[in-house]
Structures are given as structure tokens and as C-alpha cells.
N, CA, C, O and CB atoms as a CASP TS submission, in Angstrom:
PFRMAT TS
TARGET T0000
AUTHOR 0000-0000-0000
METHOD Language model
MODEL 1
PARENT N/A
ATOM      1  N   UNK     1     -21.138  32.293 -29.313  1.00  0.00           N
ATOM      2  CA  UNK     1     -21.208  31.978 -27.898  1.00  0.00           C
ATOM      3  C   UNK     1     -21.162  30.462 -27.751  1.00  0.00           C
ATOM      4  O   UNK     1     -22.175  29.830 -28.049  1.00  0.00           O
ATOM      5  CB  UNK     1     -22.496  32.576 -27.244  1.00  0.00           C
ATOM      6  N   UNK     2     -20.104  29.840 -27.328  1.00  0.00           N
ATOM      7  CA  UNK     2     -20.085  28.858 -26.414  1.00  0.00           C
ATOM      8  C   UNK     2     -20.801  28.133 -25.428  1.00  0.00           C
ATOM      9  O   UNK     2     -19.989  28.035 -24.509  1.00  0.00           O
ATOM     10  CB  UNK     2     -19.509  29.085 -26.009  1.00  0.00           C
ATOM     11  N   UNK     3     -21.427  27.795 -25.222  1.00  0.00           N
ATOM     12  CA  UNK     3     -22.464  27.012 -24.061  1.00  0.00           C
ATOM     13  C   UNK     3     -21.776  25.868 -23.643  1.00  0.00           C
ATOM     14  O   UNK     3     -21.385  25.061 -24.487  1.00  0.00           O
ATOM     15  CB  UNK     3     -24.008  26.467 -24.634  1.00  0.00           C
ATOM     16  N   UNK     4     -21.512  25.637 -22.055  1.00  0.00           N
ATOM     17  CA  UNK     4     -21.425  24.099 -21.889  1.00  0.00           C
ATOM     18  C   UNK     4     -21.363  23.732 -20.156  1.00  0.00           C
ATOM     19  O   UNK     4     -20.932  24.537 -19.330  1.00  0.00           O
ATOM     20  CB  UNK     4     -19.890  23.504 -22.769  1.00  0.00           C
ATOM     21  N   UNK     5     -21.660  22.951 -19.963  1.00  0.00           N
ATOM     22  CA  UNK     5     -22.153  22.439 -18.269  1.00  0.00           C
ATOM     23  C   UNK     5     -20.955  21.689 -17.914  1.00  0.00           C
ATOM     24  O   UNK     5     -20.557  20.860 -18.732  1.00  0.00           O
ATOM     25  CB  UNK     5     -23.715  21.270 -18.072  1.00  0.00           C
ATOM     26  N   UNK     6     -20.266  21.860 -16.733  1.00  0.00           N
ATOM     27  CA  UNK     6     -19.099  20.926 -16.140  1.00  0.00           C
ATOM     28  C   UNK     6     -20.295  19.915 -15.716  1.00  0.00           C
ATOM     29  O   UNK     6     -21.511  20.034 -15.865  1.00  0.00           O
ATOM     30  CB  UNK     6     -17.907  21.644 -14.693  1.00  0.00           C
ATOM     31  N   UNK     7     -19.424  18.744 -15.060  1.00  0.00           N
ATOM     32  CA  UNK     7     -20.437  17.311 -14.532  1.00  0.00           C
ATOM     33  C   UNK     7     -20.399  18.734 -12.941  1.00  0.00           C
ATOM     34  O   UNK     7     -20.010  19.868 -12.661  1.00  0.00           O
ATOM     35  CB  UNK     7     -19.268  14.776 -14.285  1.00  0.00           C
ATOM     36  N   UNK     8     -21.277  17.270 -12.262  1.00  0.00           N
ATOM     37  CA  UNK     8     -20.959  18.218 -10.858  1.00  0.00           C
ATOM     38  C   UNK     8     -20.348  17.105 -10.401  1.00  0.00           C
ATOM     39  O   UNK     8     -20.461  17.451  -9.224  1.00  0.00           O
ATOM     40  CB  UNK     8     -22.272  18.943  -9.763  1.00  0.00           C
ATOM     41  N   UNK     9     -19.930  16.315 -10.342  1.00  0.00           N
ATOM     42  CA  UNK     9     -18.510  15.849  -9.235  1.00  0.00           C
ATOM     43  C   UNK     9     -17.536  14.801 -10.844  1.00  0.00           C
ATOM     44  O   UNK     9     -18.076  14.362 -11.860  1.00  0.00           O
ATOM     45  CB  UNK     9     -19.344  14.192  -7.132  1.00  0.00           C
ATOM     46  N   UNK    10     -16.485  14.747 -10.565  1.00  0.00           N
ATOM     47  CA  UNK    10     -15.286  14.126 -11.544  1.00  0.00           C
ATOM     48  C   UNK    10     -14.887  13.374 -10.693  1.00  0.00           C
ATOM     49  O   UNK    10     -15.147  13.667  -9.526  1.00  0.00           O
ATOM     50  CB  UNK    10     -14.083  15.001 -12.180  1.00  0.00           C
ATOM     51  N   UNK    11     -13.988  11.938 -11.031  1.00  0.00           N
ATOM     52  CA  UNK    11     -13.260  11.171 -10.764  1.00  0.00           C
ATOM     53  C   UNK    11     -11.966  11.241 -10.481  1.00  0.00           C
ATOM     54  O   UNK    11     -11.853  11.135 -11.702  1.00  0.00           O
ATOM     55  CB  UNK    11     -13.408  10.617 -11.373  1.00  0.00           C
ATOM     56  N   UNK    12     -10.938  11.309 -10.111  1.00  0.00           N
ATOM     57  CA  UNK    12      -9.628  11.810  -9.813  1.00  0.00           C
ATOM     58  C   UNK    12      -8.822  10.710  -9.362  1.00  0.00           C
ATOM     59  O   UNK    12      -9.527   9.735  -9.099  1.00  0.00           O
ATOM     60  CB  UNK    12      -9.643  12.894  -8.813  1.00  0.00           C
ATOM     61  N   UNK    13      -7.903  10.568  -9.225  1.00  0.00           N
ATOM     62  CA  UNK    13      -6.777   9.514  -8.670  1.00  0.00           C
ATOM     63  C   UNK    13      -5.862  10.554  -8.058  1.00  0.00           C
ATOM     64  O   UNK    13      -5.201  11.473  -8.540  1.00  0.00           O
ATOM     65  CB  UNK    13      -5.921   8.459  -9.930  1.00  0.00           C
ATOM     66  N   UNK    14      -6.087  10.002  -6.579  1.00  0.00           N
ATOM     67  CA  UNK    14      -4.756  10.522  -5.632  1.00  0.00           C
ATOM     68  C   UNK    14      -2.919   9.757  -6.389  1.00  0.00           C
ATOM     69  O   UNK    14      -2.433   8.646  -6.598  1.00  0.00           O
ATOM     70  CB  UNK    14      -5.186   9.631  -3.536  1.00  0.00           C
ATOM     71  N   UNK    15      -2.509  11.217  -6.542  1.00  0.00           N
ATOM     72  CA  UNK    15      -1.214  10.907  -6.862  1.00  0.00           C
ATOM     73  C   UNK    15       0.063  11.027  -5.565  1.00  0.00           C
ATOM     74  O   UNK    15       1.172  10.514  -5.409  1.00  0.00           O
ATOM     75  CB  UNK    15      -0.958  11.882  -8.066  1.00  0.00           C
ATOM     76  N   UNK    16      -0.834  12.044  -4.742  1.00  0.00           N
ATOM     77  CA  UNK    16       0.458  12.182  -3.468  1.00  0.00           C
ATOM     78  C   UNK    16      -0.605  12.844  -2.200  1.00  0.00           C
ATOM     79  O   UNK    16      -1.439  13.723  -1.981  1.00  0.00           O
ATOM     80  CB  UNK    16       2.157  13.646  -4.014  1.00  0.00           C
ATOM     81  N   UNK    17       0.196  11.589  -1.526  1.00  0.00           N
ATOM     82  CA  UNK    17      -0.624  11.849   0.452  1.00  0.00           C
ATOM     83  C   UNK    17       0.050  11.609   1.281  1.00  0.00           C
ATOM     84  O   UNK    17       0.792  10.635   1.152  1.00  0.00           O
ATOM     85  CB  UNK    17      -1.856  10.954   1.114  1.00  0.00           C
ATOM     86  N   UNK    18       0.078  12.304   2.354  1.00  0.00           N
ATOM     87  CA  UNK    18       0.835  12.153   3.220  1.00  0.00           C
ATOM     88  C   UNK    18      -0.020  10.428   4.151  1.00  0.00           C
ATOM     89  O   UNK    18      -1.217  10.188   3.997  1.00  0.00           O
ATOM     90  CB  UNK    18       0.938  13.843   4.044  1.00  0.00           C
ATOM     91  N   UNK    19       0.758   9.652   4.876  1.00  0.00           N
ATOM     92  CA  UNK    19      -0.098   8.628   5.300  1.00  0.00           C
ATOM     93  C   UNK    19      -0.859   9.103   6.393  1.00  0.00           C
ATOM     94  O   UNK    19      -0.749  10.197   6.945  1.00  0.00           O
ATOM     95  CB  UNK    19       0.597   7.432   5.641  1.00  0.00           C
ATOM     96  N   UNK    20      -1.407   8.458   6.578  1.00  0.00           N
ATOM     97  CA  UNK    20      -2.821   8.780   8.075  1.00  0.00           C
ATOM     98  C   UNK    20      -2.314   7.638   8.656  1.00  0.00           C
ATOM     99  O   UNK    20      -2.112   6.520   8.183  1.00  0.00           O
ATOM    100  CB  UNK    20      -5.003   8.659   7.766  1.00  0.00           C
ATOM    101  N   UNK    21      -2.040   8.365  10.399  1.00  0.00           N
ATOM    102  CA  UNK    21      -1.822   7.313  11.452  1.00  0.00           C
ATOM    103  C   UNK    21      -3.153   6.804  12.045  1.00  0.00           C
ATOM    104  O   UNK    21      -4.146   7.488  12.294  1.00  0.00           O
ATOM    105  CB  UNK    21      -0.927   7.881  12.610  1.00  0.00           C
ATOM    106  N   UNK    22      -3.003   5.579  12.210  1.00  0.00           N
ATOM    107  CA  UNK    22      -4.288   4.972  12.748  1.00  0.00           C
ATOM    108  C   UNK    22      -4.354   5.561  14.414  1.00  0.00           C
ATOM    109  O   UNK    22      -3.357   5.533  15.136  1.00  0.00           O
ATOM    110  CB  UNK    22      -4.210   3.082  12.616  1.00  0.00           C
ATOM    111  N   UNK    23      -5.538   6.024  14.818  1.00  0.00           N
ATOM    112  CA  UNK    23      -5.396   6.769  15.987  1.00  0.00           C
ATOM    113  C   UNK    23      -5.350   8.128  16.043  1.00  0.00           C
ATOM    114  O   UNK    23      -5.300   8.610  17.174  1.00  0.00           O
ATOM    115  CB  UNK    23      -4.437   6.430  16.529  1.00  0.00           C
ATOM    116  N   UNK    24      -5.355   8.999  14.948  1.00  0.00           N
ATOM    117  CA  UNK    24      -4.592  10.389  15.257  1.00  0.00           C
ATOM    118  C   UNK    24      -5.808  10.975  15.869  1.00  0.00           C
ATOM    119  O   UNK    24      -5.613  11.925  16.628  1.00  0.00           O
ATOM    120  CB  UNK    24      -3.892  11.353  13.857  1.00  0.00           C
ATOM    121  N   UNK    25      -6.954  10.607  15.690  1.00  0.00           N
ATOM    122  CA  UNK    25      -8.050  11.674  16.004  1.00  0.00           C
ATOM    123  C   UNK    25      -9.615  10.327  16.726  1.00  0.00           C
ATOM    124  O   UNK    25      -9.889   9.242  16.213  1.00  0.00           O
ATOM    125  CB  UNK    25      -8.522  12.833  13.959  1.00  0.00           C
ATOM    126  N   UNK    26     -10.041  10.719  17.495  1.00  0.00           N
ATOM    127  CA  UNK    26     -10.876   9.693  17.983  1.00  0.00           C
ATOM    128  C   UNK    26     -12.273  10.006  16.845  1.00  0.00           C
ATOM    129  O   UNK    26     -12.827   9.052  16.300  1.00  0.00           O
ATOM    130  CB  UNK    26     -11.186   9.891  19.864  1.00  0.00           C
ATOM    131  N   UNK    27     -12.627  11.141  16.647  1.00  0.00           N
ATOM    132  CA  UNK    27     -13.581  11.666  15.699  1.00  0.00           C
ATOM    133  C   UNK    27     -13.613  11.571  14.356  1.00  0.00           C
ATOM    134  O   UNK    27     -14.448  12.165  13.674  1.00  0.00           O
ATOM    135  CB  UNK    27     -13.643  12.744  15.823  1.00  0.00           C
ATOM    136  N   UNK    28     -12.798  10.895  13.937  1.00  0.00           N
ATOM    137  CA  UNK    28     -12.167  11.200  12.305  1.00  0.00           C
ATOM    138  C   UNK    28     -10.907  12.072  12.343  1.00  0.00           C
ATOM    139  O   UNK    28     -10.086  12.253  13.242  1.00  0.00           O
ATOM    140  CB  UNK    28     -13.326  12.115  11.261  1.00  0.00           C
ATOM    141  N   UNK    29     -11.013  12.626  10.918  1.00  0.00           N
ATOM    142  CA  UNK    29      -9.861  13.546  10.400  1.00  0.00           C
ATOM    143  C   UNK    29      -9.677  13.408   8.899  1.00  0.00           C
ATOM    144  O   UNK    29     -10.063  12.501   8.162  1.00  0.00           O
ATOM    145  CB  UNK    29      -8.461  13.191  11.108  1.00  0.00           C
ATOM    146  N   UNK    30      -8.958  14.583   8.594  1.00  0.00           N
ATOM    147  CA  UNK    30      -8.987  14.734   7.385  1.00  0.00           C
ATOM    148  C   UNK    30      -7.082  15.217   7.169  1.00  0.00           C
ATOM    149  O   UNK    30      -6.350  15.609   8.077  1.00  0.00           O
ATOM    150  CB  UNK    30     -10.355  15.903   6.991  1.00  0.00           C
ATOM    151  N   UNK    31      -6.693  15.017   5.686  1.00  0.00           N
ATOM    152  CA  UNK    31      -5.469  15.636   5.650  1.00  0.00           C
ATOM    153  C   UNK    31      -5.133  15.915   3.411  1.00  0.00           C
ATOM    154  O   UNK    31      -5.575  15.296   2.443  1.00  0.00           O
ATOM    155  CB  UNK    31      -4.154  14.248   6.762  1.00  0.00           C
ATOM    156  N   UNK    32      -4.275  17.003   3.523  1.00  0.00           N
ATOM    157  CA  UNK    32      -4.420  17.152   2.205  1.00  0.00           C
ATOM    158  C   UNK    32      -3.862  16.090   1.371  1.00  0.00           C
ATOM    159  O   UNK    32      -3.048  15.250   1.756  1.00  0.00           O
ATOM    160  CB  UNK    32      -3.915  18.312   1.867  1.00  0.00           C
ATOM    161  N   UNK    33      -4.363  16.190   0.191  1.00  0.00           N
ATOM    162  CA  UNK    33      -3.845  15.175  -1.495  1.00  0.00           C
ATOM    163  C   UNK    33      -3.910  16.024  -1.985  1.00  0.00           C
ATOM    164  O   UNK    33      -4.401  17.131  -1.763  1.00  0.00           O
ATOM    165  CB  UNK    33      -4.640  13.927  -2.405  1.00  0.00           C
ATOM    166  N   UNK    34      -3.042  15.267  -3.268  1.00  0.00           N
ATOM    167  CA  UNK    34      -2.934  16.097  -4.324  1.00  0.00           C
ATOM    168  C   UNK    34      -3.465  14.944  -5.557  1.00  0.00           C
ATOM    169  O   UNK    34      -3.048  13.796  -5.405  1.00  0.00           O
ATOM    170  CB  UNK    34      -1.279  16.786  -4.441  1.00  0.00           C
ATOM    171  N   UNK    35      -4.045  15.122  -6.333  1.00  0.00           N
ATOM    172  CA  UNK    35      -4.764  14.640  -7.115  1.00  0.00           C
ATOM    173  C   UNK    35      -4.396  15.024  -8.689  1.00  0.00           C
ATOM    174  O   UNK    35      -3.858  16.098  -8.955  1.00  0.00           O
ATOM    175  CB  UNK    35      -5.988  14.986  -6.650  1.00  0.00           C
ATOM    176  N   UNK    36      -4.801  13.862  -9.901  1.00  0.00           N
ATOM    177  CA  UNK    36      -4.229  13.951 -10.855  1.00  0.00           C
ATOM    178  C   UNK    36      -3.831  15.003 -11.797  1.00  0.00           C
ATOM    179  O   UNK    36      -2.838  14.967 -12.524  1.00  0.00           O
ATOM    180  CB  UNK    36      -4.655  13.340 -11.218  1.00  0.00           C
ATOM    181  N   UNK    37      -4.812  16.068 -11.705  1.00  0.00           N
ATOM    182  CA  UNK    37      -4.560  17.568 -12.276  1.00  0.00           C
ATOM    183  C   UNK    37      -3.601  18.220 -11.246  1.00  0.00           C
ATOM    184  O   UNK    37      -2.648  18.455 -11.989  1.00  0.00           O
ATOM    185  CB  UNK    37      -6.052  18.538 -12.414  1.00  0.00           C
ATOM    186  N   UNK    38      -3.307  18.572 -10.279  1.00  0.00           N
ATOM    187  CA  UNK    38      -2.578  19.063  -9.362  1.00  0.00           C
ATOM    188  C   UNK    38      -3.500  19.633  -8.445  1.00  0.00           C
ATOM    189  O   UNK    38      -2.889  20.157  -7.514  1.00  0.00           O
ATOM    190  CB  UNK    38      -1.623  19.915  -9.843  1.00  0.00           C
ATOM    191  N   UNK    39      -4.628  19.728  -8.354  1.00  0.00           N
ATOM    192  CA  UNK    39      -5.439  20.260  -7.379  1.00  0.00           C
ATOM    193  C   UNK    39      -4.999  19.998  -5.840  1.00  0.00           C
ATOM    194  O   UNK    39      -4.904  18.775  -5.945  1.00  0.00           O
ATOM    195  CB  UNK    39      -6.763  19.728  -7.644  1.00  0.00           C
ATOM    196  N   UNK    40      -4.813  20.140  -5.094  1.00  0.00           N
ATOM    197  CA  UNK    40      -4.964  19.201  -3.576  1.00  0.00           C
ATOM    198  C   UNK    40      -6.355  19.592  -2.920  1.00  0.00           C
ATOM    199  O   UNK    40      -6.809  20.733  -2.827  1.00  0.00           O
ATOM    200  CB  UNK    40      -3.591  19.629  -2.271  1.00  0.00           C
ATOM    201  N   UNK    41      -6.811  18.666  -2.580  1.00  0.00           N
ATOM    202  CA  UNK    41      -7.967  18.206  -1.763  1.00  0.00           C
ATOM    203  C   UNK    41      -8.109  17.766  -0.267  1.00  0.00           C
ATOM    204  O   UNK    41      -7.411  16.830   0.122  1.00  0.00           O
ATOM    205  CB  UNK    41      -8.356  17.242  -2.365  1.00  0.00           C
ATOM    206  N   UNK    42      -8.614  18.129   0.238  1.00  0.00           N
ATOM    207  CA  UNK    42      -8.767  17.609   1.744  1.00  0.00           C
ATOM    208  C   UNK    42      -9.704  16.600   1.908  1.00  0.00           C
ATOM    209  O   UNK    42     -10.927  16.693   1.795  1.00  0.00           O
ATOM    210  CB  UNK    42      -9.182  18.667   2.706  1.00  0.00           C
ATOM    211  N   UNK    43      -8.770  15.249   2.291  1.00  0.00           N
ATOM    212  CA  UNK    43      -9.395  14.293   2.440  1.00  0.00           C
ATOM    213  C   UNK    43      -9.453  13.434   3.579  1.00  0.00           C
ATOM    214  O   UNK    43      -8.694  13.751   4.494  1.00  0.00           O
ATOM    215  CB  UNK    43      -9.160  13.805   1.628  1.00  0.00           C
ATOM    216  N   UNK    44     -10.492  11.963   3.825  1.00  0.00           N
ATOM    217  CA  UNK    44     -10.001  11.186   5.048  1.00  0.00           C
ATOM    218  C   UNK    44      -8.921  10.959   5.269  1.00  0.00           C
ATOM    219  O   UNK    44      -8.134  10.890   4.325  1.00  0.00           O
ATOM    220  CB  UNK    44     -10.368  10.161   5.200  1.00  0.00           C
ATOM    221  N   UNK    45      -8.451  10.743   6.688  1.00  0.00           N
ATOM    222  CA  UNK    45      -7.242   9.981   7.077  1.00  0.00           C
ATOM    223  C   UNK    45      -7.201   8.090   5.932  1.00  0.00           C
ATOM    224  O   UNK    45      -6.196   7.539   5.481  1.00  0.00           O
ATOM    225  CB  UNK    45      -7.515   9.754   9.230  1.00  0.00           C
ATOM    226  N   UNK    46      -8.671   7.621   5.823  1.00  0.00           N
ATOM    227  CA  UNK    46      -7.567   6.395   4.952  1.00  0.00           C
ATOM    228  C   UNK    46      -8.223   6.577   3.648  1.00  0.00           C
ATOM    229  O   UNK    46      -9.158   5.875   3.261  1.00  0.00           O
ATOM    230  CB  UNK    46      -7.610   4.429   5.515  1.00  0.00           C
ATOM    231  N   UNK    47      -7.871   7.228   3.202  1.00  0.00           N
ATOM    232  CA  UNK    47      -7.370   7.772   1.596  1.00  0.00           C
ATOM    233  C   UNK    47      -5.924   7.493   1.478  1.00  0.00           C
ATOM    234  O   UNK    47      -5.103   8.164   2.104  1.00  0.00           O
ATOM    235  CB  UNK    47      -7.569   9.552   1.287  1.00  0.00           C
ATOM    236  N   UNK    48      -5.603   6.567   0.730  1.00  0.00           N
ATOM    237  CA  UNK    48      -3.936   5.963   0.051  1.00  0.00           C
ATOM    238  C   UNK    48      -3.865   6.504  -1.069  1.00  0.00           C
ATOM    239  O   UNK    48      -4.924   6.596  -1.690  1.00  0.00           O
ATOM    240  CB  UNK    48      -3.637   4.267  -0.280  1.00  0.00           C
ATOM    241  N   UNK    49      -2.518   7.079  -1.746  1.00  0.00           N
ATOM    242  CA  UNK    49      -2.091   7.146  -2.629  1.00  0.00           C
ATOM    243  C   UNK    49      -2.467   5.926  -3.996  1.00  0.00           C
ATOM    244  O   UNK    49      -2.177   4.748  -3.785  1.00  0.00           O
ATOM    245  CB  UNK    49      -0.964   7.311  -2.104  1.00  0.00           C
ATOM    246  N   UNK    50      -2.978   6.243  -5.070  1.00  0.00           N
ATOM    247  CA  UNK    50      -3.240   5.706  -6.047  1.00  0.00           C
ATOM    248  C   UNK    50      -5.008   5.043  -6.393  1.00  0.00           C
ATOM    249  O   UNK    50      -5.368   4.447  -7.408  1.00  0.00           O
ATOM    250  CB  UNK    50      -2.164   4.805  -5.961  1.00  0.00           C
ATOM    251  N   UNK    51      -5.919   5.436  -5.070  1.00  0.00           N
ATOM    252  CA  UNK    51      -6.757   5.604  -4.730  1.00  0.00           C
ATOM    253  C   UNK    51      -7.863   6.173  -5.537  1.00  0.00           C
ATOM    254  O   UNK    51      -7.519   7.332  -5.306  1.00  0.00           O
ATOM    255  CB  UNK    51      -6.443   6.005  -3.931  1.00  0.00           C
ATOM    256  N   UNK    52      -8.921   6.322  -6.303  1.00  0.00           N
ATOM    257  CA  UNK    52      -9.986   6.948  -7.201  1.00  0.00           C
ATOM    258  C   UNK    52     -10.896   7.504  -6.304  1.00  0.00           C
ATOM    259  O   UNK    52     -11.707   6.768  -5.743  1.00  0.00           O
ATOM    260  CB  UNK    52     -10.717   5.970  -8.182  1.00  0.00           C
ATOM    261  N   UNK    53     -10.865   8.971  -6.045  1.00  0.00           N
ATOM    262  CA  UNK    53     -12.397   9.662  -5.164  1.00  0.00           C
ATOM    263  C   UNK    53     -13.166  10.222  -6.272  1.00  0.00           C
ATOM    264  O   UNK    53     -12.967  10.112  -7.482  1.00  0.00           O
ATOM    265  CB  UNK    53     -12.117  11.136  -3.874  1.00  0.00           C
ATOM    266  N   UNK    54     -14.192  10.918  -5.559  1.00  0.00           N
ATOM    267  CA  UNK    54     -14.957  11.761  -6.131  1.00  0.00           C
ATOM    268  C   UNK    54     -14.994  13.451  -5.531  1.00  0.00           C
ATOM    269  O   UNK    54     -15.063  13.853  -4.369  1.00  0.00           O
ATOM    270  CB  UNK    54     -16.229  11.047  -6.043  1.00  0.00           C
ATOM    271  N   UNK    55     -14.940  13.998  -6.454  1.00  0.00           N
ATOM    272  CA  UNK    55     -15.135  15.483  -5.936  1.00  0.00           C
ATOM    273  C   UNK    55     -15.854  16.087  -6.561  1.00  0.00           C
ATOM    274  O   UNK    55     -16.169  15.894  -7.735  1.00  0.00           O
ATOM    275  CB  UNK    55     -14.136  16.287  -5.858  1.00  0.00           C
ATOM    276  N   UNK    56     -16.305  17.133  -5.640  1.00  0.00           N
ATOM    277  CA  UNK    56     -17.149  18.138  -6.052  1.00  0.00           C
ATOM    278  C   UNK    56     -16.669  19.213  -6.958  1.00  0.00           C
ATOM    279  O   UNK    56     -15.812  20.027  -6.613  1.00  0.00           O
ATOM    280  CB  UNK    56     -17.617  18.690  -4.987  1.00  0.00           C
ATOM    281  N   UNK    57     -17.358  19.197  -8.367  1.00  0.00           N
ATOM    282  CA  UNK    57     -16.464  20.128  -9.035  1.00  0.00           C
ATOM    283  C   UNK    57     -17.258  21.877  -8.834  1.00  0.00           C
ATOM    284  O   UNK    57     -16.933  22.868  -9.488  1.00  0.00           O
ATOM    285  CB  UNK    57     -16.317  19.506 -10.866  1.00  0.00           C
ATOM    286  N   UNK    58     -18.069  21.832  -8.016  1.00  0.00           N
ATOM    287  CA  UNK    58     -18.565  23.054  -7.576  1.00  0.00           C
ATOM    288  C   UNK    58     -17.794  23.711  -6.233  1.00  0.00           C
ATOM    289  O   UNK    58     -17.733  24.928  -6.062  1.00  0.00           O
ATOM    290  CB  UNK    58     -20.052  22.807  -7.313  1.00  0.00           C
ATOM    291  N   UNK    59     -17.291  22.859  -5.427  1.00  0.00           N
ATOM    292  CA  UNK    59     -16.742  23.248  -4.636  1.00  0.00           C
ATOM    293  C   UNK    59     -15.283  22.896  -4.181  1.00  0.00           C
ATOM    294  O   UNK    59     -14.416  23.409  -3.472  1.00  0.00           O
ATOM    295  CB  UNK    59     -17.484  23.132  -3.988  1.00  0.00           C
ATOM    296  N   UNK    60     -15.450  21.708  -4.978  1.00  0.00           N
ATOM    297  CA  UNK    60     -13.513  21.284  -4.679  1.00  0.00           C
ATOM    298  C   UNK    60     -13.378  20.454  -3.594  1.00  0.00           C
ATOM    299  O   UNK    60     -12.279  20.219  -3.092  1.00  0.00           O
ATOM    300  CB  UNK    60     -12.363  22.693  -4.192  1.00  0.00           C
ATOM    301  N   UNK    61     -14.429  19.982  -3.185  1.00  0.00           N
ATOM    302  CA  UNK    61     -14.626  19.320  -1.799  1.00  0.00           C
ATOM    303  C   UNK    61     -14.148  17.782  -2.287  1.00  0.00           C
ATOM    304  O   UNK    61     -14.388  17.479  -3.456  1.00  0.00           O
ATOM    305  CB  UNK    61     -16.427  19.445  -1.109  1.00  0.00           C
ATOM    306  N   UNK    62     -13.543  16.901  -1.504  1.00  0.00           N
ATOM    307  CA  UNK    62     -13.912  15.372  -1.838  1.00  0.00           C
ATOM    308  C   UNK    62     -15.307  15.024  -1.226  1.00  0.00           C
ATOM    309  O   UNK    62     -15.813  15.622  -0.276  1.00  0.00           O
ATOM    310  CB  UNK    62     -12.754  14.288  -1.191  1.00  0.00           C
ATOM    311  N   UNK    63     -15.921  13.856  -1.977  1.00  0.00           N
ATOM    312  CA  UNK    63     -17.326  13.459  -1.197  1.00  0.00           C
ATOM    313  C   UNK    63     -17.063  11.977  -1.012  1.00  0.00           C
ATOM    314  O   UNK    63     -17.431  11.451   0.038  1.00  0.00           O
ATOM    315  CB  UNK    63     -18.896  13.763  -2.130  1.00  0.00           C
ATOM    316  N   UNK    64     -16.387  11.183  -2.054  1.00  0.00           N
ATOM    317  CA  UNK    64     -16.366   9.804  -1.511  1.00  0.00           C
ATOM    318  C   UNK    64     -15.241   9.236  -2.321  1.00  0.00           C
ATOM    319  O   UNK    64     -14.581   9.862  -3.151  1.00  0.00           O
ATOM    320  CB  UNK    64     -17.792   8.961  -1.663  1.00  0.00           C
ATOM    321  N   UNK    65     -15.105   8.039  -2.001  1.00  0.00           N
ATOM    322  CA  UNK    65     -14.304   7.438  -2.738  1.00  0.00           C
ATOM    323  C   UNK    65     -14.930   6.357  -4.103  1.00  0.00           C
ATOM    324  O   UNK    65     -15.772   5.516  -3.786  1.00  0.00           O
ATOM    325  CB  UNK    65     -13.525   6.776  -1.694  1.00  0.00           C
ATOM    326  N   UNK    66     -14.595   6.418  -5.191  1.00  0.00           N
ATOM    327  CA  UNK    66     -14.760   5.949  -6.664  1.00  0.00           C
ATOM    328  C   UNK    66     -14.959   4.470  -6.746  1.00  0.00           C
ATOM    329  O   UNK    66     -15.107   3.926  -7.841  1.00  0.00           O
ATOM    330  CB  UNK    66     -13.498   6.318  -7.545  1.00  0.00           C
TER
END
């Protein structure tokens, strides 16, 4: 038997985002990435391409940026 614990959040580098218009939402907003494994993530509007976040590896969520 094998035993072993993931971290709970990993480091990632956005590889592909669509851009965020300044303005689109008065509240925030969010829009998908795709990140170095291929995952895509839903993230802020200013999240740029080439960018380091953090995610939740329990849920897949982004929480901040790296």
C-alpha cells in the first residue's frame, strides 16, 4: 500500500487567457485559463497570460495569485 498527501493548493502558470476588458463588470468578474497541466480554471478578469496563481488542489478553484 502506497500512502501519500497532495499539497492543498499548487502553483501553476497561466499558459492561455482570453484578455479581460477593463469595465466589463462593475462588481468584478471572472473568465476561464488554461494553466500549465491543461486544467482550465476560472479566474479574475486581470489575470494575464504567463502569470503564477495558486489553486486549490481540493477543489480546482484559483485563490490568488503566486
Amino acid at each position: 500500500v502506497i500512502d501519500f498527501e497532495l499539497p492543498i493548493t499548487v502553483k501553476l502558470t497561466v499558459v492561455e487567457v482570453d484578455p479581460g476588458v477593463k469595465g466589463d463588470t462593475a462588481q468584478g468578474g471572472s473568465k476561464p485559463a488554461t494553466v500549465d497541466t491543461g486544467a482550465v480554471v476560472t479566474v479574475p478578469l486581470f489575470i494575464e497570460r504567463g502569470q503564477e496563481i495558486m489553486v486549490d488542489t481540493r477543489t480546482g478553484q484559483y485563490m490568488s495569485r503566486a
